[in-house]
C-alpha positions as CSV (number, residue, x, y, z in Angstrom):
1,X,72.5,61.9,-55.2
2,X,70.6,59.8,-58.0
3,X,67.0,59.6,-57.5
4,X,66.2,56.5,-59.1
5,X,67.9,53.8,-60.5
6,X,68.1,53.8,-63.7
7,X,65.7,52.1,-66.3
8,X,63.3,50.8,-62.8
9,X,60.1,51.2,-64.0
10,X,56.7,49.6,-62.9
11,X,55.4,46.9,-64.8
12,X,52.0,47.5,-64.7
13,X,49.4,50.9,-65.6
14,X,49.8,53.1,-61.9
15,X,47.4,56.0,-61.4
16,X,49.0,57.6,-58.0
17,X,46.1,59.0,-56.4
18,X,47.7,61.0,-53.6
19,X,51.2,63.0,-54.0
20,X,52.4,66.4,-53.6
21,X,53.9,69.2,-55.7
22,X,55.6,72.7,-55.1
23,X,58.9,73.8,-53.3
24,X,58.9,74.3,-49.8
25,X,61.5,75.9,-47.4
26,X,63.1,74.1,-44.4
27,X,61.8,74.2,-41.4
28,X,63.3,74.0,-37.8
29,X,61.0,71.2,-37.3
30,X,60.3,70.1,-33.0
31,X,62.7,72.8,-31.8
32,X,66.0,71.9,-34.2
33,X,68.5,74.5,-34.2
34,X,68.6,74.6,-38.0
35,X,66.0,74.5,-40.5
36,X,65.8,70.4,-42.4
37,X,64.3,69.4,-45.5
38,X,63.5,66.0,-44.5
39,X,61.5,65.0,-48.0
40,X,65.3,65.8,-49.3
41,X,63.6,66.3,-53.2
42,X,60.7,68.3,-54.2
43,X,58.9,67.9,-57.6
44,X,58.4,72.5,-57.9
45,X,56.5,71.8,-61.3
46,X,54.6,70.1,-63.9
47,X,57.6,69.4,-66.0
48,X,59.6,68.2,-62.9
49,X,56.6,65.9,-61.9
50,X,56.6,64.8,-65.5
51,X,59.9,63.9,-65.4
52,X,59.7,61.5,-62.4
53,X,56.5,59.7,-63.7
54,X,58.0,58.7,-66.8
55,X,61.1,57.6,-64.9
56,X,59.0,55.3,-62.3
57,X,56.7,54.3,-65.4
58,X,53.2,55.8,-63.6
59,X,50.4,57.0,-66.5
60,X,49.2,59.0,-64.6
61,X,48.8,61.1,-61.1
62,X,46.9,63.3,-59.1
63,X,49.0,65.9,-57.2
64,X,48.0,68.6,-54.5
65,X,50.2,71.5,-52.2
66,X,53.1,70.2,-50.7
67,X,52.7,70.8,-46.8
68,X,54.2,69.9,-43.4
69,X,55.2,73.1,-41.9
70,X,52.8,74.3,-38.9
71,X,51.6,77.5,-40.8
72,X,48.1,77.0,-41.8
73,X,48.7,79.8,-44.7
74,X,51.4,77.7,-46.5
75,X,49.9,75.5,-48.5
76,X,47.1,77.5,-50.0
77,X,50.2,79.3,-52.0
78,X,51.2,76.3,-53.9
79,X,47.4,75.9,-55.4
80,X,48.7,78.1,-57.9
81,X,51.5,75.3,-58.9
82,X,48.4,72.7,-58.1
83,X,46.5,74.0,-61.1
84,X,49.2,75.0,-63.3
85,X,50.1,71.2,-63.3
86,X,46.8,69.8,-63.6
87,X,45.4,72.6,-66.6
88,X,47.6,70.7,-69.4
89,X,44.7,69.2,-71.5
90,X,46.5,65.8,-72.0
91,X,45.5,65.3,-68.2
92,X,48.4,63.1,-67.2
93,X,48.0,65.0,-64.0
94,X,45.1,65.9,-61.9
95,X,44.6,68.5,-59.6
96,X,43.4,68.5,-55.5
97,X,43.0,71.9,-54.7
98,X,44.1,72.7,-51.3
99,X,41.3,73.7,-47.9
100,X,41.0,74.1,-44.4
101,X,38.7,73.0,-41.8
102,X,39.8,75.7,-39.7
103,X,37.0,78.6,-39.5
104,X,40.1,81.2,-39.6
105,X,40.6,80.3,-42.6
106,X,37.6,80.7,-44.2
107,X,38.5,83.7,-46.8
108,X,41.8,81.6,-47.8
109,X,39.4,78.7,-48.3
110,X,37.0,80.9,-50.4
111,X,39.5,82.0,-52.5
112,X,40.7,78.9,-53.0
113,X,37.7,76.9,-53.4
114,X,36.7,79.7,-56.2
115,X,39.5,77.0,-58.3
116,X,36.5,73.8,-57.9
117,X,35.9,72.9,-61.3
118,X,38.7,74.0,-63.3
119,X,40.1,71.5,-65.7
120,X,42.1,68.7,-64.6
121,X,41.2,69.6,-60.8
122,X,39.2,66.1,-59.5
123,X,39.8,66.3,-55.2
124,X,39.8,68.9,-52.6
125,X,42.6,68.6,-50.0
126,X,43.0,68.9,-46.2
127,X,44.4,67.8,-42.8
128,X,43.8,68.5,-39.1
129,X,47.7,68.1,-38.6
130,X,47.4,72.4,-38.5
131,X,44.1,72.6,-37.0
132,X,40.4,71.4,-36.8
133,X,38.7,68.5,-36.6
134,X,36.6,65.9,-39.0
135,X,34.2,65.3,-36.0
136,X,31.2,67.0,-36.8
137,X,30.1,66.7,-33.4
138,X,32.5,69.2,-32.2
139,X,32.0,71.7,-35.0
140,X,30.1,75.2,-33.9
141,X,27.5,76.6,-36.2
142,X,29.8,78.9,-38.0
143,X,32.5,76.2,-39.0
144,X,29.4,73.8,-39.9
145,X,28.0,76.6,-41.7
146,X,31.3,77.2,-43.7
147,X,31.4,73.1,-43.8
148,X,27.7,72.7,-45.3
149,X,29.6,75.4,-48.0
150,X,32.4,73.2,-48.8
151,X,30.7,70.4,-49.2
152,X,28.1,71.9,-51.3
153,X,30.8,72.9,-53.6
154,X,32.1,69.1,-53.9
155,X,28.8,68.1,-54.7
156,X,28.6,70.9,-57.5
157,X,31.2,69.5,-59.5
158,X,31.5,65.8,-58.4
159,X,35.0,66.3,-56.2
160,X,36.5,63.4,-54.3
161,X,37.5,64.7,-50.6
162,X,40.7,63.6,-49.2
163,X,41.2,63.3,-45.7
164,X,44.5,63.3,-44.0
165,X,43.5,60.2,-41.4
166,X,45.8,59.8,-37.9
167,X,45.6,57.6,-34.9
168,X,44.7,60.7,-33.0
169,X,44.4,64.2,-32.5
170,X,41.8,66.2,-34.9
171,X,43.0,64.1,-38.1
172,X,42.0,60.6,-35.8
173,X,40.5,58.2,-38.0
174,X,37.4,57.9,-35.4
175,X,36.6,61.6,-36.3
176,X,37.2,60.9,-39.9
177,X,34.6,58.0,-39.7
178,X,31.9,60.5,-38.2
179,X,32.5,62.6,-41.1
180,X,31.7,60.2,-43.4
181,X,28.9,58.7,-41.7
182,X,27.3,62.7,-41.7
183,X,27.9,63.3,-45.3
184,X,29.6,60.1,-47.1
185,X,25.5,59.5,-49.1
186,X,26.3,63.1,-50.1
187,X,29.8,63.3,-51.6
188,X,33.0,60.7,-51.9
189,X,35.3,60.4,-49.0
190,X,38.9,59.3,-49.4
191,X,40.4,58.4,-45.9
192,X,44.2,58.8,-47.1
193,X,46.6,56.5,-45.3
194,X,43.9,54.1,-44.2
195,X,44.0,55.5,-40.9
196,X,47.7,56.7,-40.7
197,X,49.1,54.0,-38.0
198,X,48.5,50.9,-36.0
199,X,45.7,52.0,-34.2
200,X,44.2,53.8,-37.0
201,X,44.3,51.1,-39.3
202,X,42.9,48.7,-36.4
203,X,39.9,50.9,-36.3
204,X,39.2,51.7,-39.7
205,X,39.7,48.2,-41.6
206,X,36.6,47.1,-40.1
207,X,34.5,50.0,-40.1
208,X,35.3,50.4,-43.9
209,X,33.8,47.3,-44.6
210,X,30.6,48.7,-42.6
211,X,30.8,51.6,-44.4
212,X,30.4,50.4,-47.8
213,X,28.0,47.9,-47.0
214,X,25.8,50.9,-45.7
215,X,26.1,52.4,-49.0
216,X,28.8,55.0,-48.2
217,X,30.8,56.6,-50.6
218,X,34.3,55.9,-49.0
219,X,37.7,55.2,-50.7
220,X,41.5,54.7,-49.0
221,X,45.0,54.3,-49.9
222,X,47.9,52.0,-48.3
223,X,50.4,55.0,-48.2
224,X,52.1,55.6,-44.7
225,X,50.6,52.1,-43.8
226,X,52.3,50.3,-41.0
227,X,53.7,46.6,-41.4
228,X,50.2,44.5,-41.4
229,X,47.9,47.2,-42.9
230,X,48.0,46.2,-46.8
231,X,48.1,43.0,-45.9
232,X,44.8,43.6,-43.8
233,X,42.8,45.4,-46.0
234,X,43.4,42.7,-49.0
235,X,43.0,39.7,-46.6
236,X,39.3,41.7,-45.4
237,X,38.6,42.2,-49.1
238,X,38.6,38.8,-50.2
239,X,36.9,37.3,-47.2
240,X,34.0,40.1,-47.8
241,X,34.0,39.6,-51.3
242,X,33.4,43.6,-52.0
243,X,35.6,46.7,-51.7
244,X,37.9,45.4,-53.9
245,X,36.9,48.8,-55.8
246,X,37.6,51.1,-53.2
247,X,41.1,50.6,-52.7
248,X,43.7,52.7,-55.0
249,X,47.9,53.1,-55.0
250,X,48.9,56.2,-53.1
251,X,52.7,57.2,-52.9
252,X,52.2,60.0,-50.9
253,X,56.0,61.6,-52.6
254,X,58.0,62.9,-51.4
255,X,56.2,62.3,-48.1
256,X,57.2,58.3,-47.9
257,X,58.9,56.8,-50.8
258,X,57.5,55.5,-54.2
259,X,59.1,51.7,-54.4
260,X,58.4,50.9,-50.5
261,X,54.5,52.2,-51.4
262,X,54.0,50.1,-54.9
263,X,55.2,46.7,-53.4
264,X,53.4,47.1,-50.2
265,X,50.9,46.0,-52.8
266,X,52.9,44.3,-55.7
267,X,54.6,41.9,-53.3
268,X,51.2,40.1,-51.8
269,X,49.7,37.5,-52.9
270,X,46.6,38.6,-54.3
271,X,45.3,38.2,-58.0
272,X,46.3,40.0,-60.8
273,X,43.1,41.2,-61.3
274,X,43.4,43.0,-58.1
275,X,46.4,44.7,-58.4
276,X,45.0,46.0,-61.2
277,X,42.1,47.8,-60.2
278,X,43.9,49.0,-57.0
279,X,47.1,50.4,-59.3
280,X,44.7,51.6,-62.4
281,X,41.6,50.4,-62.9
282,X,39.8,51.9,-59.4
283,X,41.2,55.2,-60.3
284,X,40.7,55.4,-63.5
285,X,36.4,54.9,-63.0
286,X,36.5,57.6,-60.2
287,X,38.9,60.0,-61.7
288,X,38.7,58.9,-65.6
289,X,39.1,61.9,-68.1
């Protein structure tokens, strides 16, 4: 199977905030008889990630652990990869390193959070999808103590969170919100996927606008956005007339699929000027080397 087709390349500068990197077994995913690889390819390295960013034509990209599996452990082993990719001093790619909010996880997450400022790494990575919950509310004092120690260590070297966001369960957008509104003055939430479906997108796209008129430090992505949302967020951005710098292009590879993701914002009708800071620009002043 070709991946691409040959000589399709963007036409503008793309800084992919959000994608993933490392091999990862099938799985017998919802009680299959077999083990799938649904993502069909996998980007194991820096060369192979490489490789597909000068095929698509993106500058530049941040990558973190390739996940989806429901073992908590899994992802934490492809931090190694993670930093391997990201240590390369012409810093084409950046680094998220890979956490849980799960307090069973707390000596994988010290171990791993030992890799905050390392060159090239810029985010630290999580989900509830195996676990947890954003909602401090529902946090007991050990898991807010181990939080208040995560979040300490973003502040320590300037990292970007990013927050796997879902219409429901412990990743729902509503807990995500309550995370930012507890520590969003402190350090700078990404909400990746803009809510993660209808519902999701219905109840953040309003309360983002809040948010950054409150002075919170909030960012989001279009990746895994349903139908409307892009065109949502750009239509709120122009009536608002602000968080046109809080928006930047996520694919989410090999999670959804590079070409649906860019023209979800190349094919609206919104200035140039726009496209560019949500493809390069935005990125660029959070993330800039």
């Amino acid at each position: 199977m070709q991946r691409f087709k040959k000589g399709l390349k963007t036409n503008r500068k793309v800084f992919d905030v959000h994608n993933h990197i490392g091999f990862m077994e099938g799985f017998k995913y919802y009680g299959l008889p077999e083990p799938v690889n649904p993502t069909v390819f996998t980007d194991d390295d820096r060369g192979a990630k490489i490789s597909v960013m000068d095929r698509l034509g993106v500058d530049r990209a941040i990558v973190m652990s390739n996940y989806g599996v429901p073992i908590p452990t899994q992802p934490f082993g492809l931090n190694k990869v993670v930093l391997e990719a990201a240590g390369d001093p012409d810093r084409r790619i950046l680094g998220g390193i890979w956490f849980s909010p799960m307090l069973k996880m707390k000596a994988e997450n010290e171990a791993s959070l030992a890799h905050a400022g390392e060159p090239g790494i810029k985010v630290l990575k999580a989900t509830c999808l195996l676990g947890g919950t954003w909602n401090p509310e529902e946090w007991d004092p050990e898991t807010r103590e181990m939080w208040e120690w995560i979040i300490g260590v973003a502040e320590k070297h300037g990292h970007v969170f990013h927050l796997h966001t879902s219409p429901g369960g412990g990743s729902d957008i509503g807990n995500c919100i309550k995370f930012i509104r507890a520590y969003g003055k402190r350090v700078k939430v990404h909400a990746v996927h803009c809510g993660g479906g209808v519902s999701g997108h219905i109840k953040f796209i309003p309360e983002f606008f809040k948010l950054i008129h409150e002075g919170y430090q909030v960012y989001t992505d279009t990746s895994w956005a349903v139908g409307f949302c892009a065109r949502y967020l750009l239509e709120e951005i122009e009536k608002h007339g602000y968080g046109d710098d809080r928006v930047m292009f996520s694919s989410d590879e090999p999670w959804s699929d590079f070409w649906g993701e860019y023209y979800k914002i190349e094919g609206e009708d919104i200035s140039e000027e726009l496209k560019d800071k949500i493809f390069w620009g935005n990125a660029e002043k959070l993330y800039g080397t």
